[in-house]
N, C-alpha and C positions, 0 to 999 in steps of 0.2 A: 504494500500500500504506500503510495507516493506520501508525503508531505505535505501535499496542497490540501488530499483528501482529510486530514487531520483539521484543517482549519479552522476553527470554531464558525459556526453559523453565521454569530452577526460581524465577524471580520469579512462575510464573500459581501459580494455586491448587494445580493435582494434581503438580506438579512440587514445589514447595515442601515440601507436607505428605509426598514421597516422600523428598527430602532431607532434614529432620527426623526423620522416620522412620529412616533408616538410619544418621542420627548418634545418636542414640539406644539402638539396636540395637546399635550396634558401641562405647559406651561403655559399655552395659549388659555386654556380652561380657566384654569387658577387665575393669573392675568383679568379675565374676562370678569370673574366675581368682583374684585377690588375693583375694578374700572367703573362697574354697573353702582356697586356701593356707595361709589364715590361720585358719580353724573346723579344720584338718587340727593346725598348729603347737599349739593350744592345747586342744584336748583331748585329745592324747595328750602333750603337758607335762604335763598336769592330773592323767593317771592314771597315769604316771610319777613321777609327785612325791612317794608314799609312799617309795619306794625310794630318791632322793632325801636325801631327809629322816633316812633307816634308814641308809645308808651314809657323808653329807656329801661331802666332796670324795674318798674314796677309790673311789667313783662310778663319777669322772673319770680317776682318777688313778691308780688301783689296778692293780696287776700279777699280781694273780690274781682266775678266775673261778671259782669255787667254789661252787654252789647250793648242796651237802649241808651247807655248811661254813657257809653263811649268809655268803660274801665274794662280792661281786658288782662285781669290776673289768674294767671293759671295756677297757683299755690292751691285753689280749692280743686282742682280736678285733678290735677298730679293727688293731691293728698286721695282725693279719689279712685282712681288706678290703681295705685298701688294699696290700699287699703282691702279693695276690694280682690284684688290677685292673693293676696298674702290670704284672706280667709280663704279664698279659695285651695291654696295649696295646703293650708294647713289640714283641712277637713279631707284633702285628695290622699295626703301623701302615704298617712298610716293605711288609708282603706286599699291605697293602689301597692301598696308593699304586702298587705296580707292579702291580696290576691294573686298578685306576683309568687308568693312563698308555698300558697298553698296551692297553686296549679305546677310548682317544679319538685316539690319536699315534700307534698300531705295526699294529693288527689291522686287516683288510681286512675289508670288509661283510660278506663269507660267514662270518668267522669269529669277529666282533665279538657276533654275535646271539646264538648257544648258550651265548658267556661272560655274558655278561649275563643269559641268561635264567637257568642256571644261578645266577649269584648271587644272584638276586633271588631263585629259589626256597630258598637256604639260609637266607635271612632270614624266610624264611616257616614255620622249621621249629619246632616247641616245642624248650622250653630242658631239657624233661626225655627228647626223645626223643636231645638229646646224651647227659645224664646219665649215662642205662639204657644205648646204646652205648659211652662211656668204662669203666662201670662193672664191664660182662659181657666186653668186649673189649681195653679199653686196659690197663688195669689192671695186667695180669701182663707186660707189654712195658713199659710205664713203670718197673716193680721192676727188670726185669733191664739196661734203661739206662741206670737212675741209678742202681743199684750198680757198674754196670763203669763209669760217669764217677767214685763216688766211690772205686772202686779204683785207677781213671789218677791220680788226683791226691792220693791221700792222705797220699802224702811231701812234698807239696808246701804249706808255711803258707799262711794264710789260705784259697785256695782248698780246703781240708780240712775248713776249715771252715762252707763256704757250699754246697760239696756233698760230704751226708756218707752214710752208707748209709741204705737207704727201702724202704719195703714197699711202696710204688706210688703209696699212699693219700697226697698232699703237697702242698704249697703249689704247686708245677710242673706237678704235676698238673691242676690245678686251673686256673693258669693257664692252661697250654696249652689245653684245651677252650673257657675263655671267648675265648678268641682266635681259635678257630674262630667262636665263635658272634656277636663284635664282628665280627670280617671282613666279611661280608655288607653291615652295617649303613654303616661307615667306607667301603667303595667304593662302595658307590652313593652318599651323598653325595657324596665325593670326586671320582666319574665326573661327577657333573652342574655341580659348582662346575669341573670342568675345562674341560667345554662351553661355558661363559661366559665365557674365553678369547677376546677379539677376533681372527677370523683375519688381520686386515691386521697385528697387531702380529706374532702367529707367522710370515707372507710376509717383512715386511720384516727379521725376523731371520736368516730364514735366505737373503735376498736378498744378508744384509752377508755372508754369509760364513760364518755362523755352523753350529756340528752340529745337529745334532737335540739333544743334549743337554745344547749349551750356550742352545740357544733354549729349551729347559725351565726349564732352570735360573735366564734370565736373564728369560723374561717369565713362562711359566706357574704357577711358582713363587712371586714377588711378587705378582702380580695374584690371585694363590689364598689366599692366607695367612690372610685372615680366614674363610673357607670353608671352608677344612681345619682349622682350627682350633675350628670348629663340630662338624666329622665327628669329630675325635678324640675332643672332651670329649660326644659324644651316644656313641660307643661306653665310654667309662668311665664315663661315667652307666650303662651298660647293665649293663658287669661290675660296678661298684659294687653294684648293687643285683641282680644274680643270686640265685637259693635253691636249686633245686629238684637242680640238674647241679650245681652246687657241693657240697650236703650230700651227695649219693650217693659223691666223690670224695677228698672234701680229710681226712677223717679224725677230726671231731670231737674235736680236744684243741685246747683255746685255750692256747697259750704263746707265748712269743715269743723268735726264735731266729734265726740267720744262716742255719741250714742249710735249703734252699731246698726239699731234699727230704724234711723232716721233718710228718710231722703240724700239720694245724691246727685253724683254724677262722675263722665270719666272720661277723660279724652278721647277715646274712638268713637264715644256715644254722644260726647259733643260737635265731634267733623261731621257724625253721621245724618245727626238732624238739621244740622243750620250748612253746611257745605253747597249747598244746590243752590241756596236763596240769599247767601250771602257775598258781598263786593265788598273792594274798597278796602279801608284797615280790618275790617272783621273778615274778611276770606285769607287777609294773610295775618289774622293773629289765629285761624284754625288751623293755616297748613305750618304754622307755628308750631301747634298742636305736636303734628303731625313727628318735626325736629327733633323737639322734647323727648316724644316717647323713642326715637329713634336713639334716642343718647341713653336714656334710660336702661333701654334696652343691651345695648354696648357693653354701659356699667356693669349689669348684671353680667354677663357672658365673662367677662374681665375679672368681675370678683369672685366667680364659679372658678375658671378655672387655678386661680391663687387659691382663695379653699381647698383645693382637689391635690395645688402642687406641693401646700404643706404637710397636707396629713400625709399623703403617699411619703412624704421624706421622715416623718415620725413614724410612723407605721415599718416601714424598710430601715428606721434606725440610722438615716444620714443626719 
């Protein structure tokens, strides 16, 4: 056998020009995301920027929104969003971890299938066929629970004042639904990062001796952390940027308040209803809106992954 025949693949010609190709293609790709990111970032800073300009830092800073009034501070709708995402994860995260645990660790094959397939199909569901459900059906059950919760405790300080009486329509509200609608999303990633679980680590845990859920805790749980930690911040991305099941709910008054069951609002819910019919400084203090939650957004992703790269270095003992 010659010498030439020895050649590696991508040294002959059609090898070569396919590996060039495909480095090419896949820098192009990557390239392609940051260019788009970045034409996204600055033309709507761009048409943002009258309002801006119109308001200065009360913008940013400002504690009331007020179109009619010509005051456009988004401090209550940011407080909104994000209020409303956090309850939302918090109600998702345990529900969507013990479905995750107990469709890879607890269910037997006959009964692992229909939960799965079920959840996969609520992630396939529209965010406004939640909406029109919470809207027409939840509604009037969410009034009559958080008034007898803000009745149980109305004697009671601080808690009096975090849940107070509500018409249905409330920051709770609101979260509870995004929390159905995150659930879906956080378990099935979380089912899959669980499956990549070494099984000789989970054998030989419970080989020492160990429960079941002290072998969860002690392997599935560290070996998981940056994966879950992926599933959480891709379901509050999700509620972050909700509209549609959000505006039909949460009540449309931007303030900001402890009481959980009070009226709100939230910046996708505010582009979504005034965007059409609005010009002039109020369409660019919406696509303003729009900035904010874009940086917001960023935040979160940036301080996910710092979370993810400390523990990983405590965890591994760097």
């Amino acid at each position: 056998m010659s010498s030439a025949d020895l050649t590696p693949l991508t040294e002959k010609g059609r090898g070569a020009t396919a590996d060039k190709t495909f480095r090419v293609v896949t820098l192009l790709s990557g390239l392609a995301v940051l260019i788009i990111l970045a034409a996204i970032a600055i033309s709507t800073s761009v048409s943002a920027w009258p309002a801006v300009q119109d308001q200065g830092l009360y913008y940013f800073f400002g504690t009331e929104w007020a179109p009619s009034a010509g005051k456009y501070g988004i401090v209550p709708l940011a407080f909104g969003t994000v209020l409303v995402s956090l309850i939302a994860v918090f109600i998702s995260v345990p529900l969507s971890l013990g479905i995750a645990l107990f469709t890879t660790e607890v269910a037997p094959n006959r009964l692992r299938r229909p939960v799965v397939t079920v959840i996969d199909l609520m992630a396939a569901v529209p965010s406004v066929v939640f909406g029109i459900w919470a809207f027409y059906n939840l509604l009037p059950g969410f009034q009559s629970v958080f008034n007898s919760i803000a009745d149980a405790v109305s004697g009671i300080p601080i808690l009096n004042s975090i849940f107070g009486p509500s018409s249905g329509s409330a920051y709770m509200s609101a979260g509870i639904i995004l929390a159905l609608m995150i659930t879906p999303i956080i378990t099935s990633v979380a089912r899959e990062v669980f499956r990549t679980v070494p099984v000789n680590d989970k054998s030989g845990a419970l080989a020492l001796g160990a429960t079941r859920w002290e072998m969860i805790k002690g392997v599935v749980f560290p070996h998981s952390f940056g994966g879950l930690t992926g599933a959480v911040m891709l379901g509050f991305g999700r509620a972050l940027g909700e509209t549609v099941a959000v505006a039909l709910i949460i009540g449309a008054v931007p303030n900001i308040t402890t009481n959980l069951f009070a009226k709100g609002e939230t910046m996708p819910a505010q582009i979504f209803r005034q965007l059409s019919e609005a010009s002039s400084i109020f369409r660019a203090a919406l696509i303003g809106l729009g900035v904010c939650l874009f940086i917001i957004t960023i935040l979160v992703n940036i301080s996910a992954r710092r979370i993810v790269a400390v523990v990983d270095r405590r965890v591994k003992g760097d």
